[in-house]
N, C-alpha and C positions, 0 to 999 in steps of 0.2 A: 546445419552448421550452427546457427543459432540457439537451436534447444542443447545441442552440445554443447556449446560455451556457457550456456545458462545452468544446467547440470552439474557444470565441472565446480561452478561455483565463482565464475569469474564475474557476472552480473546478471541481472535481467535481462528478459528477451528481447526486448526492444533497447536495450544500449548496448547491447549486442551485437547488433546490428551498423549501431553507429559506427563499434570498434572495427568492426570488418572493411566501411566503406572505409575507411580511418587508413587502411593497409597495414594495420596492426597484428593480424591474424596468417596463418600460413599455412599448408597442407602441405606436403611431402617434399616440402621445399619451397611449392610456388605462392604467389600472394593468393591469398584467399578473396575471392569478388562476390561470391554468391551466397547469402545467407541461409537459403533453403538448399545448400549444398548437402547430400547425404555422407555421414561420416560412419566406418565403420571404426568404432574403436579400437579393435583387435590387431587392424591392418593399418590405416592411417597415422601418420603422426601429425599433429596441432599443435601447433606453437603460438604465443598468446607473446608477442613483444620478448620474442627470441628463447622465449623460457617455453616447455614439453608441459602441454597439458594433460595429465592424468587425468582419465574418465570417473567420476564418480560416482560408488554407490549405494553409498549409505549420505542421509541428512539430516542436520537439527531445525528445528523449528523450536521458537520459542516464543515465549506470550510475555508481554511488558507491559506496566501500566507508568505510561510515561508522566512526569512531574512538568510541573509549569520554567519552562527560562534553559530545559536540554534540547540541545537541537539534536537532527535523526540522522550525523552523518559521522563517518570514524573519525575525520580530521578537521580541525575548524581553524580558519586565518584568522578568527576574532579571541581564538583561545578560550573558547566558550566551552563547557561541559556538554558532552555529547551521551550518546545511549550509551556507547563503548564502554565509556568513565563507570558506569554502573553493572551494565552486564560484563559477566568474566566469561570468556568461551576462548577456545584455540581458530577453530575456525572463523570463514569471513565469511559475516552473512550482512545479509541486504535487508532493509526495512520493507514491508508489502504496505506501499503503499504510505505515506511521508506526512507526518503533524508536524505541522509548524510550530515555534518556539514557545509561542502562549498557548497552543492546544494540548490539553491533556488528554491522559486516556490509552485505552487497549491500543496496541504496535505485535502485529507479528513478525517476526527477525528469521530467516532461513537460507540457508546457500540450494534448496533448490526452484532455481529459474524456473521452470517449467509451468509448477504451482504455482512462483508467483506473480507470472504474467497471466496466468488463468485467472488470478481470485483480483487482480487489477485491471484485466481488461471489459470496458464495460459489456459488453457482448454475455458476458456471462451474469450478469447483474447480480452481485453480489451485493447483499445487503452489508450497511455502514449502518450504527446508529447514534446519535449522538444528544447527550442533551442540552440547550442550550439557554443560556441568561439574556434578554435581550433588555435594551433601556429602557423601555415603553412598553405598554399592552397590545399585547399582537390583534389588530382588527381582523376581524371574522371576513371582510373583502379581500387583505391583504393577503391570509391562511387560504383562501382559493386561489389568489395569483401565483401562490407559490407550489401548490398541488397540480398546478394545470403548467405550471412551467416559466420561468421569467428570462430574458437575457440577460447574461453576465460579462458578455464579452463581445467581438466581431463573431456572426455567427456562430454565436456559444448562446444553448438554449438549454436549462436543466430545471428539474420539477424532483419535486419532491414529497413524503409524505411526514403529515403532520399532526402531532396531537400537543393540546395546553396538558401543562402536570402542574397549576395552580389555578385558584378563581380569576386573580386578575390577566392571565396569559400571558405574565414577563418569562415565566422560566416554561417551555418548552421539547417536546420531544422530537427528531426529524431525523427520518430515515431516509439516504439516499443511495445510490446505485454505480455513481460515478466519482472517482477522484480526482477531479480538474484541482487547480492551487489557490486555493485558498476559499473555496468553491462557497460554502455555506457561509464564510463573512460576505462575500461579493454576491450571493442571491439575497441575505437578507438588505444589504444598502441599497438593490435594485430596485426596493418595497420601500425603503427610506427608514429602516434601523441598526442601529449599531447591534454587535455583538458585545455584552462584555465578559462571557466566559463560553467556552467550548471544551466539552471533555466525551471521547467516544467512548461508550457504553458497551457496544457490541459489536465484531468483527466477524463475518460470516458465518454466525451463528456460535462464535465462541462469547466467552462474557468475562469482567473482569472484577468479577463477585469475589470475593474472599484474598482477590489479590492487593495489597496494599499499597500506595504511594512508589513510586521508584521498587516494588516488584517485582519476581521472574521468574517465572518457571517453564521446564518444557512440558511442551504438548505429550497428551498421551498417544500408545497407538490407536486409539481409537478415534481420538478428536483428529488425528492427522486423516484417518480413514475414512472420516466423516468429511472430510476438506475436501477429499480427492472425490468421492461421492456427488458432492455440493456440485462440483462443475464439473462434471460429468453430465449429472442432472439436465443442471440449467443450458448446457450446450446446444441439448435436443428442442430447447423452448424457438 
């Protein structure tokens, strides 16, 4: 049931999921309760908040290189400029995985669920890379605490890997595996430094080389085939 409403294009898998305990969701009339419910498209009818969901089966995926001050949601109470404001699509797609207002950098956008609870769930460890500005020079004890793993949270533990890209080690490269919120400002304050710029570089193994500021273009087939590949792969690890 899940991967079908994620398919359809109605969200990711996991709020998805929400919608269903929600009693949003319905199967041949009755309320839908189980998320791992098998749906055959053909014979079932799904209704998503009384409206027929059509099975989908074609999808966009698109690559963004986000600007500093958009946030990554269609509609904003603050009246803020959002991704939307700049990508033009018909379709409703979802961000893989969410930069906050001051991070810049690659954003994949796509209405299929499926992939984008794969290349977001950490299990599948998708590499993130980012490079980042810190206020001070990263001490060589600190760059192990953060390699070996630090708390960010109740029972939130994340590590990461790390290379200096200058002599004195303000500006930084760090690649990690999971997308908790706000994850790489909250491990580096763990170590006792500020961030003052964050812009990701690389999104599982896509790059946002040639693409400009407030940029967009769709993925090819190949880079999509290589996504689906990607966690394929790493599922077997």
């Amino acid at each position: 049931m899940n991967s079908f409403l994620s398919r359809a294009g109605i969200a990711a898998r996991r709020k998805c999921d929400q919608l269903i305990k929600d009693g949003l969701v319905t199967v041949n009339g009755k309320s839908a309760v189980d998320p791992g419910l098998s749906i055959d498209s053909d014979c079932d009818t799904v209704k998503y908040r009384g409206k027929r969901i059509e099975f989908q089966k074609s999808f966009e995926y698109i690559l963004f290189n986000k600007p500093k001050g958009v946030v990554c949601t269609a509609k904003d109470e603050k009246n803020r400029m959002t991704i939307f404001d700049i990508i033009k699509t018909t379709r409703r797609l979802f961000p893989v995985g969410r930069l906050d207002k001051s991070t810049t950098g690659l954003l994949l956008l796509t209405d299929d669920g499926d992939l984008s609870y794969k290349l977001s769930h950490p299990k599948y460890e998708i590499n993130k890379v980012y490079t980042t500005r810190l206020n001070r020079t990263l001490e060589l004890r600190d760059k192990k605490k953060l390699q070996d793993g630090v708390k960010i949270g109740k029972n939130e533990y994340v590590s990461a890997e790390i290379r200096s890209l200058n002599a004195n080690r303000t500006d930084v490269e760090i690649t990690v595996h999971e997308g908790k919120k706000n994850m790489i400002i909250r491990m580096f304050d763990a170590v006792g430094y500020k961030v003052v710029s964050l812009d990701r570089i690389k999104y599982a193994g896509l790059s946002k080389r040639k693409l400009p500021k407030s940029g967009w273009r769709y993925l090819t087939g190949s880079e999509v085939n290589r996504l689906f590949a990607l966690t394929e792969h790493n599922r077997g690890h």
